[in-house]
C-alpha positions as CSV (number, residue, x, y, z in Angstrom):
1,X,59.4,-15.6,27.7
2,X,56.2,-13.9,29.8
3,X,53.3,-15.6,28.2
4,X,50.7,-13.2,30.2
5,X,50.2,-10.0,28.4
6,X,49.6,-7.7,31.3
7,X,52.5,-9.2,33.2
8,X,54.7,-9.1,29.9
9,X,53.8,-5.3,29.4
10,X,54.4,-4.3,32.8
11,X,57.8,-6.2,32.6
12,X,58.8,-5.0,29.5
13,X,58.4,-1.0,30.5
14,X,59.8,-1.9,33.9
15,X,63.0,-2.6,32.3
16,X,62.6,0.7,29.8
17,X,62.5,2.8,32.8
18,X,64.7,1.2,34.5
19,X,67.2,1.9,31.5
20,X,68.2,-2.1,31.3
21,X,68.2,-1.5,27.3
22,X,70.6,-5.0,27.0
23,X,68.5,-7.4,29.1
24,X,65.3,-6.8,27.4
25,X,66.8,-7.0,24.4
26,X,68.2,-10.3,25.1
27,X,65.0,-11.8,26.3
28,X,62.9,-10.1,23.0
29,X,64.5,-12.9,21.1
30,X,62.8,-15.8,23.0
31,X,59.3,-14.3,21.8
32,X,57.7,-15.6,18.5
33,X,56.9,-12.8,16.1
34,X,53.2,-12.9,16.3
35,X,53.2,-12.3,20.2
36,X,55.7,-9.2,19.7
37,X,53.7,-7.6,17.4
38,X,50.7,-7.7,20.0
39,X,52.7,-7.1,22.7
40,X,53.9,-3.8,20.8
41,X,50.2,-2.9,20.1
42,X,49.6,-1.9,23.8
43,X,52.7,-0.6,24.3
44,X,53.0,3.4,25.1
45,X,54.0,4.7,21.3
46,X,57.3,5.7,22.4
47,X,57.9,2.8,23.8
48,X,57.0,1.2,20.9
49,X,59.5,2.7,18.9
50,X,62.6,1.7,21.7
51,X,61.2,-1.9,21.6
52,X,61.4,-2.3,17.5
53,X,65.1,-0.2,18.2
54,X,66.4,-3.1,20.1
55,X,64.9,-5.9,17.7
56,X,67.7,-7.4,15.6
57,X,66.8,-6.7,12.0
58,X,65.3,-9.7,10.3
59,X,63.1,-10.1,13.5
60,X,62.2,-6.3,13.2
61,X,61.0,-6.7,9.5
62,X,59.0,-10.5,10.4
63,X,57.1,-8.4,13.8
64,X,57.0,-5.1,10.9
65,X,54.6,-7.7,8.7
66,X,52.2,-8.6,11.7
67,X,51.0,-4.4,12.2
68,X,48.4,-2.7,10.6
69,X,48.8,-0.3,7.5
70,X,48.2,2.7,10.4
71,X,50.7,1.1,12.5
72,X,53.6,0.6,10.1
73,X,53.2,4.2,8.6
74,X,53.6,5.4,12.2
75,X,56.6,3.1,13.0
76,X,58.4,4.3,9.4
77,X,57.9,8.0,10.3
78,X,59.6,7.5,13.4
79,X,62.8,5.9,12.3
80,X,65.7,7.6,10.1
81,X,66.2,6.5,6.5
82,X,68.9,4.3,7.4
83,X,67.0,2.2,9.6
84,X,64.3,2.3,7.7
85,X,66.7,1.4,4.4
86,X,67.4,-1.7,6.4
87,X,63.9,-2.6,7.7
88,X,62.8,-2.2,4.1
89,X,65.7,-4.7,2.8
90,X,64.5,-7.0,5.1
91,X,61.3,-7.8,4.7
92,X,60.1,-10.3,2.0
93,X,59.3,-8.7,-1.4
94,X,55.5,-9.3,-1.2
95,X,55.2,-8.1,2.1
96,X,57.6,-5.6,0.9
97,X,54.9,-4.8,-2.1
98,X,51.7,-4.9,0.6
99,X,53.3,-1.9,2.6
100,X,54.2,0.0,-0.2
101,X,50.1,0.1,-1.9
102,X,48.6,0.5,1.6
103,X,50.4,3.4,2.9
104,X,50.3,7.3,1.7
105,X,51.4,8.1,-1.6
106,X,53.9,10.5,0.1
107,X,54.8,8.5,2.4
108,X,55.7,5.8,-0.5
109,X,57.7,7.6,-2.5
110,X,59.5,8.6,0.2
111,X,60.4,5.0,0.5
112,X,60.7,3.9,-2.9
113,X,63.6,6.1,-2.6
114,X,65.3,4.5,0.0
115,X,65.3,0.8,-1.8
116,X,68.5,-0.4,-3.8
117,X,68.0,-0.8,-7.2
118,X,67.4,-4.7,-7.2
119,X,64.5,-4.2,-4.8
120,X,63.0,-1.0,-6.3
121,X,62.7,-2.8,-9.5
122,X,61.0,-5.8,-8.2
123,X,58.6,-3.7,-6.5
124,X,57.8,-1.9,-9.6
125,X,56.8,-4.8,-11.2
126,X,55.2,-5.8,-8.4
127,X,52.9,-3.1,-8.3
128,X,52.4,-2.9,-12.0
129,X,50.0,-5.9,-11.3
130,X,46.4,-4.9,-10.8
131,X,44.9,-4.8,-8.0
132,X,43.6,-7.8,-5.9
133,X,45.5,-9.8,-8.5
134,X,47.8,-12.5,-8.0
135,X,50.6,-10.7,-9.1
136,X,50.8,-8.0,-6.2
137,X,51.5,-10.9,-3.4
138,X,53.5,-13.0,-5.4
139,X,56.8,-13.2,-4.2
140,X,59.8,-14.0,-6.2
141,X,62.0,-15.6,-4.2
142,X,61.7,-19.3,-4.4
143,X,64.0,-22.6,-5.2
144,X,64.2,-22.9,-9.1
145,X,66.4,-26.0,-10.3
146,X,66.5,-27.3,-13.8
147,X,65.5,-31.1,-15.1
148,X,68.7,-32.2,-16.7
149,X,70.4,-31.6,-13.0
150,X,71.3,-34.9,-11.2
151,X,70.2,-34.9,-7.2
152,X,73.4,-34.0,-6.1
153,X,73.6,-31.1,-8.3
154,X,70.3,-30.1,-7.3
155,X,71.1,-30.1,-3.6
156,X,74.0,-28.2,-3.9
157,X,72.3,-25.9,-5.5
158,X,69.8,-25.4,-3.0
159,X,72.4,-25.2,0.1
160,X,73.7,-22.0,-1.9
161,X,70.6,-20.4,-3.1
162,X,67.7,-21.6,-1.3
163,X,68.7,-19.2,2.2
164,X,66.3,-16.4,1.1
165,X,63.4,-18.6,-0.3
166,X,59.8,-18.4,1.9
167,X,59.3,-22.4,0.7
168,X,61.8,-24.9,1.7
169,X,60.2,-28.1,0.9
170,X,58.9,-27.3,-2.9
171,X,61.2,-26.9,-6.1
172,X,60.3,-25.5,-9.7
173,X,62.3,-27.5,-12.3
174,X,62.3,-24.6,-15.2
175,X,63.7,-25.1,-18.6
176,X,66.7,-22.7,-20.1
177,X,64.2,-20.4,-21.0
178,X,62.4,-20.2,-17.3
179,X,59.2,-21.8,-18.9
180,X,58.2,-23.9,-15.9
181,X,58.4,-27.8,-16.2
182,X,57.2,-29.3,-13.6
183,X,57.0,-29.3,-9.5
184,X,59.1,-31.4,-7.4
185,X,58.8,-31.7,-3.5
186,X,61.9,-31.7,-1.2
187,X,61.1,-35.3,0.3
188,X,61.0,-37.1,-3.1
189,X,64.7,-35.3,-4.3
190,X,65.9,-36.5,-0.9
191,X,64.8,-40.0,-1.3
192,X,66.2,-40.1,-4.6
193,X,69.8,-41.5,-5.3
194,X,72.4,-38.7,-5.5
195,X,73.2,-40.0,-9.8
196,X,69.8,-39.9,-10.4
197,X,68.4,-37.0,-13.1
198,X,65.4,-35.0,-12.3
199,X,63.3,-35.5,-14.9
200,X,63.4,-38.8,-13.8
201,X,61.2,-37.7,-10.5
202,X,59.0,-35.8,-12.9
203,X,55.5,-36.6,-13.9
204,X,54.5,-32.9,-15.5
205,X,51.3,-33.1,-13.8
206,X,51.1,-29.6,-12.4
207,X,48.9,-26.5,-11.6
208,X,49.7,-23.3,-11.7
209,X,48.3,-19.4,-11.6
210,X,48.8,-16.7,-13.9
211,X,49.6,-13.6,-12.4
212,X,46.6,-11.6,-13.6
213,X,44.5,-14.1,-11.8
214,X,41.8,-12.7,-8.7
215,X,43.5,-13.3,-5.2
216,X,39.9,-15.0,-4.4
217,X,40.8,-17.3,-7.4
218,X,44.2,-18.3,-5.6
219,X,42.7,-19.1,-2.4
220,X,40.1,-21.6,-4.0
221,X,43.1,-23.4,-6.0
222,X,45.4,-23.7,-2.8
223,X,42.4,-25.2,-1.2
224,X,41.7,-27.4,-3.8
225,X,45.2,-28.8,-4.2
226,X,46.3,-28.7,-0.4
227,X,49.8,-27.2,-1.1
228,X,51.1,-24.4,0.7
229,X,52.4,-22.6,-2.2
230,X,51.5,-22.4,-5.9
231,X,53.3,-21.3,-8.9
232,X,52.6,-17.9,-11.2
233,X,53.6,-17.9,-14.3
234,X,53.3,-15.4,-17.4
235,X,51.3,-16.2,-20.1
236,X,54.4,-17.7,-21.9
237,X,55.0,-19.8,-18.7
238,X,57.7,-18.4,-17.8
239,X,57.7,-18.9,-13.7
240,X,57.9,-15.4,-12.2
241,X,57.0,-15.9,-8.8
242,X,54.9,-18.3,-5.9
243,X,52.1,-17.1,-3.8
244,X,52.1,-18.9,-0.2
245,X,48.7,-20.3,1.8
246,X,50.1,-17.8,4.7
247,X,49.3,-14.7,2.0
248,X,46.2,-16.4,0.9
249,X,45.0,-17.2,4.7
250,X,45.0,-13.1,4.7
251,X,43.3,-12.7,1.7
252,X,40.2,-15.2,2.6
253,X,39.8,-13.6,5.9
254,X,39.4,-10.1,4.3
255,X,36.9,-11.6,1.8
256,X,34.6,-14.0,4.7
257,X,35.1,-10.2,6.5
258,X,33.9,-8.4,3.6
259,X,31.0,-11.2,2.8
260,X,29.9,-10.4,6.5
261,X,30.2,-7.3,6.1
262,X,28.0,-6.7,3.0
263,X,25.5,-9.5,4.9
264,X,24.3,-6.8,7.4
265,X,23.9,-4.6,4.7
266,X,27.4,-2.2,6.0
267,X,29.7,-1.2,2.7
268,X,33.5,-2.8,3.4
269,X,35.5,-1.0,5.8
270,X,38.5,-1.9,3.7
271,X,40.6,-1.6,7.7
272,X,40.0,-2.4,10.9
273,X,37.1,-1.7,12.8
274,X,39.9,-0.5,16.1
275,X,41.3,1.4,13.4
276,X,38.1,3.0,11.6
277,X,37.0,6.6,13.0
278,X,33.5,7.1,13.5
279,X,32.7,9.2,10.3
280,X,33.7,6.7,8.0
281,X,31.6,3.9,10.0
282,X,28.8,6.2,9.4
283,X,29.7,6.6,5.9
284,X,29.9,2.8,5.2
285,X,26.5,2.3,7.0
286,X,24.2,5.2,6.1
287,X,23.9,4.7,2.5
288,X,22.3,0.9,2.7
289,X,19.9,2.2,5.8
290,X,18.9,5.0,3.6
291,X,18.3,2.6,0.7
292,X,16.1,0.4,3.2
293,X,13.6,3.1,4.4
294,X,12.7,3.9,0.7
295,X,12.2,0.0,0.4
296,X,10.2,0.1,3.9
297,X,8.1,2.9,2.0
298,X,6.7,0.4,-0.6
299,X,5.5,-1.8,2.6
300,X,3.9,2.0,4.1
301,X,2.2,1.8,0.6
302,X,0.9,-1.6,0.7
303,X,-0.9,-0.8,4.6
304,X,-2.2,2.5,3.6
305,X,-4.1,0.4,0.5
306,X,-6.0,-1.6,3.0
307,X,-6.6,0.2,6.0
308,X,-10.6,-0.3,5.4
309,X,-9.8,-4.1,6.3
310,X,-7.4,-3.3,9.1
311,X,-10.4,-1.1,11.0
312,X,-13.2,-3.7,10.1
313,X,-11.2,-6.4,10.9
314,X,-9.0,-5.8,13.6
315,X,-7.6,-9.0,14.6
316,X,-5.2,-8.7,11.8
317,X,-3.4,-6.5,13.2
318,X,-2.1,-8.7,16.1
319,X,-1.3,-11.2,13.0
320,X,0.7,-9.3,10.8
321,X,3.9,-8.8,12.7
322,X,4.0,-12.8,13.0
323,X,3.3,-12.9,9.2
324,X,5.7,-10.4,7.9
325,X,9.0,-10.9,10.5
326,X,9.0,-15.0,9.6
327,X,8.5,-14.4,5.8
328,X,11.9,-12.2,6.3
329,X,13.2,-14.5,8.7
330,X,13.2,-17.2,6.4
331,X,14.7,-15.6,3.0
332,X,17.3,-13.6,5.0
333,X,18.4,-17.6,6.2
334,X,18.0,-18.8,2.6
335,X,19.6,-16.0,0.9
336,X,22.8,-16.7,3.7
337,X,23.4,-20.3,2.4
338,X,23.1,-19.5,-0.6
339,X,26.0,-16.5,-0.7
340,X,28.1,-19.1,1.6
341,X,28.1,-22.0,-1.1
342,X,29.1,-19.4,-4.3
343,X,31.5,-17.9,-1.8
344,X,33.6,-21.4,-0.9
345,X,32.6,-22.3,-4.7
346,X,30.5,-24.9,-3.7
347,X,27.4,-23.8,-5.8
348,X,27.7,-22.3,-9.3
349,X,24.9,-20.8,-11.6
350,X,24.8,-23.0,-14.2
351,X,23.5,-25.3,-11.2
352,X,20.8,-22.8,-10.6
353,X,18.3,-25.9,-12.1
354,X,19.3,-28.0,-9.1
355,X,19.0,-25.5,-6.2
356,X,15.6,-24.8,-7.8
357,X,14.3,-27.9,-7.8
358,X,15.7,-28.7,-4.3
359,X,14.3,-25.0,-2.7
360,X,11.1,-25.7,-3.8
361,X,10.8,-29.0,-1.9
362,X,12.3,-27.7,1.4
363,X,10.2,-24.1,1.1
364,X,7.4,-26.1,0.6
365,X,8.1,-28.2,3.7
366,X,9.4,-25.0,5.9
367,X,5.9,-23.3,4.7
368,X,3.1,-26.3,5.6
369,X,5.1,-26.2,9.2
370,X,4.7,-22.9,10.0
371,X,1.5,-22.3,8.0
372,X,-0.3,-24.7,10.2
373,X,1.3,-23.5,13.2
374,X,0.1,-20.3,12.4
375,X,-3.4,-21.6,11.6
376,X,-3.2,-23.0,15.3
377,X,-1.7,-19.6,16.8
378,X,-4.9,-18.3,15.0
379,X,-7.7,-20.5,16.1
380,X,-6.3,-19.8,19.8
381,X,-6.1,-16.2,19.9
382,X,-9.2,-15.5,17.1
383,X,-12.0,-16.9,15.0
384,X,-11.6,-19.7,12.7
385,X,-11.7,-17.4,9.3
386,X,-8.9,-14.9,10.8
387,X,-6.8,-18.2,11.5
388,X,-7.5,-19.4,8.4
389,X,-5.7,-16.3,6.8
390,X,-3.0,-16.4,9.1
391,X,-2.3,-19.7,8.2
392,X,-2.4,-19.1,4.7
393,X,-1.0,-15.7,4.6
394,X,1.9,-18.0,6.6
395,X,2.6,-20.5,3.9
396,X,2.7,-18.8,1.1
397,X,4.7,-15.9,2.8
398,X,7.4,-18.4,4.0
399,X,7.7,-20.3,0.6
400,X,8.1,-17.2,-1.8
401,X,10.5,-15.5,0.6
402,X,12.8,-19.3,0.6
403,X,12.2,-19.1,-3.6
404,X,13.6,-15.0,-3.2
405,X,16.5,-15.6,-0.7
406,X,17.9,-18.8,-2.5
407,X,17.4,-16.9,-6.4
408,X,18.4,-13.4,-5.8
409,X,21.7,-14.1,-5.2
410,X,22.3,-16.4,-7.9
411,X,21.2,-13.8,-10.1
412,X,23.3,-11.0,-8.8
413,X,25.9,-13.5,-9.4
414,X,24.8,-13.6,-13.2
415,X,25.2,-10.3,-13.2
416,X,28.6,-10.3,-12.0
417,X,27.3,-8.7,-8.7
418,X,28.8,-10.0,-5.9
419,X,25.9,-12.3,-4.2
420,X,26.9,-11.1,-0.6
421,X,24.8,-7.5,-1.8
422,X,21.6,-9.9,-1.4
423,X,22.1,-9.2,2.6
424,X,20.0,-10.1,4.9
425,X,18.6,-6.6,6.0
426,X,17.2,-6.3,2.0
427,X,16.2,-9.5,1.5
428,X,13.4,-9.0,4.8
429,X,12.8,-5.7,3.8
430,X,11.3,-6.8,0.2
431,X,9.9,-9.6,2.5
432,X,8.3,-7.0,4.2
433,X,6.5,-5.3,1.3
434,X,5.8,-9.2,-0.9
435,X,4.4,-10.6,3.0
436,X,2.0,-7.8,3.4
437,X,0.4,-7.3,0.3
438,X,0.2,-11.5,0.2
439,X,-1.4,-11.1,4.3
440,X,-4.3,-8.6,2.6
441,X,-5.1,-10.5,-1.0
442,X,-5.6,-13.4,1.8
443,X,-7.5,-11.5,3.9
444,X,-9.8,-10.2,0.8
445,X,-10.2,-14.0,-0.3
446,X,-11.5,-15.3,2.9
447,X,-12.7,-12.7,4.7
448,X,-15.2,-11.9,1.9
């Protein structure tokens, strides 16, 4: 396998032009999924399309998973309804159920068409779930075995069925109803003497999802558990499906992505950036700058108010930027812990007591260091009352703007807003308008 992916390009469209069709399709199935699907990104498109030709098919649908929504929609239009029939037979039900919400509605039902009525049903209910919901990445297939079964039942069960399930080393012991029981790992059945009944190996300790519960949810739980897969059930618990950590993995990167995102104050692309065209970049970015220069306005407000001070006193000027840009500085850092530890579930509101008590201490600490740093800064450049407002302009400055960045976002969360809207550019831009007016209320109390 070429491992370089310069020299593996070059190689690979050596052999297209060179019409040996056979020997790079021989060596394509040396290469692991993951490094096909890359190796198809910077192929030349119709190249691309000769490549996934020569794939055999289950290797076609597993590289088919790895592309983008933009990708795969151009893939599908290029192949015929048969191949496309098989491609779609292939690949697992909830990758299956991912392709089928992200692409065109056209484009869709053109494909809905083309599934056999086993797999146009499953998707159906698939994608009856709502969205971001458990229920649309479930997937169905998985080992299901029943508790009356003796070990050797059990295993020969699984050597007949268990071909087509995404988890090998985890059974679902179900009642006759399909009411889940209990979950049962491969090692222990394996240990266990061939006579010996499951519900023997059981101890009905289990946890599992519903599958109206958030994706978000899911990926907390698999976390929490350290299992690679996890039951859904209905609300009858009746076992309909399994989500897997490799769906979830997907799902928390597109939610630290979206956290990010919303941190610099930029609405979710919902895609890639490669694959986002400039007017919808500028879509997803102009509304929160607009937003910020009516904000900025208040801080216009709060200068024009004490302009008589500014010309009598002109020293503060040289000040203020030191003033305002650390009282940002310091909420826009406590604002980002704070939408980390709800985000990973480490902080929850009802501990909003705890967080208080322990901001308080460390804003008061952050705010007597750089106060009196300040009041140094001041004494150096100016004359001891100018400092003397620096300084305290300074600590109260940095210690409300700690007390805003931690607070705001547990109150969004109250709300049921998401915390990550307290970003970083709006926390420092309120910053900017609370800093100023507490730099000239200082200024008035010493000065005069």
């Amino acid at each position: 396998m070429l491992l370089e992916s310069s020299a593996a390009r070059q190689e690979v469209e050596r052999l297209i032009v060179s019409g040996q069709f056979k020997q790079l399709s021989a060596s394509l199935k040396d290469w692991a999924d993951p490094e096909l699907a890359d190796l198809m990104g910077v192929l030349h498109p119709k190249h691309q399309i000769l490549v996934f030709r020569l794939l055999v098919r289950q290797q076609a649908a597993n590289v088919f998973a790895y592309f983008e929504p933009e990708h795969q929609d151009r893939i599908l239009r290029a192949l015929t309804d048969v191949d496309t029939r098989a491609l779609l037979a292939n690949l697992s039900p909830d990758d299956r159920t991912a392709l089928l919400d992200e692409l065109p509605a056209a484009v869709t039902k053109r494909l809905m068409q083309l599934l056999s009525p086993e797999d146009l049903a499953e998707s159906r209910q698939l994608l009856g779930y709502p969205d971001d919901s458990v229920g649309r990445m479930m997937n169905p297939d998985y080992i299901r075995v029943r508790a009356e079964w003796t070990v050797e039942q059990a295993l020969a069960h699984i050597r007949k069925f268990a071909r087509d399930s995404e988890v090998f080393n985890i059974l679902y012991v179900t009642d006759g109803q399909g009411v889940l029981v209990d979950v049962l790992r491969m090692r222990r059945l394996i240990l266990a003497p061939l006579n010996t009944v499951l519900s023997e190996l059981l101890n009905y300790r289990f946890f599992s999802l519903s599958a109206y519960d958030d994706q978000e949810f899911a990926v907390e739980q698999i976390q929490r558990y350290d299992v690679n897969a996890l039951p859904v059930v209905d609300s009858d618990g009746v076992l309909l499906g399994i989500v897997t950590v490799d769906d979830l993995f997907d799902v928390a990167e597109e939610e630290a992505t979206e956290d990010i995102q919303k941190g610099a104050a930029v609405s979710p692309l919902e895609t890639n950036y490669s694959s986002a065209v400039s007017l919808l970049l500028f879509k997803k970015r102009i509304g929160w700058l607009i937003i910020l220069i009516f904000v900025n306005l208040l801080s216009a407000a709060v200068i024009s108010n004490y302009l008589d001070y500014l010309q009598a006193y002109v020293a503060l000027v040289l000040f203020m930027p030191l003033v305002i840009a650390s009282g940002g500085n310091t909420g826009a850092q406590s604002a980002t812990l704070m939408v980390r530890a709800l985000a990973v579930g480490d902080l929850k509101f009802n501990g909003w007591i705890k967080v208080l008590a322990k901001e308080l201490k460390v804003g008061a600490m952050l705010a007597l260091a750089m106060g009196l740093l300040a009041f140094l800064l001041g004494i150096y450049r100016s004359e001891a009352r100018i400092a003397l407002t620096v300084g305290l302009s300074m600590f109260f400055a940095v210690f409300f703007a700690n007390m805003i960045g931690a607070l705001l976002p547990l109150m969004l969360k109250k709300f049921k807003i998401d915390p990550a809207a307290a970003s970083s550019p709006l926390v420092t831009s309120i910053m900017d308008t609370v800093g100023l007016q507490i730099y000239f209320t200082m200024a008035i109390l010493v000065l005069s």
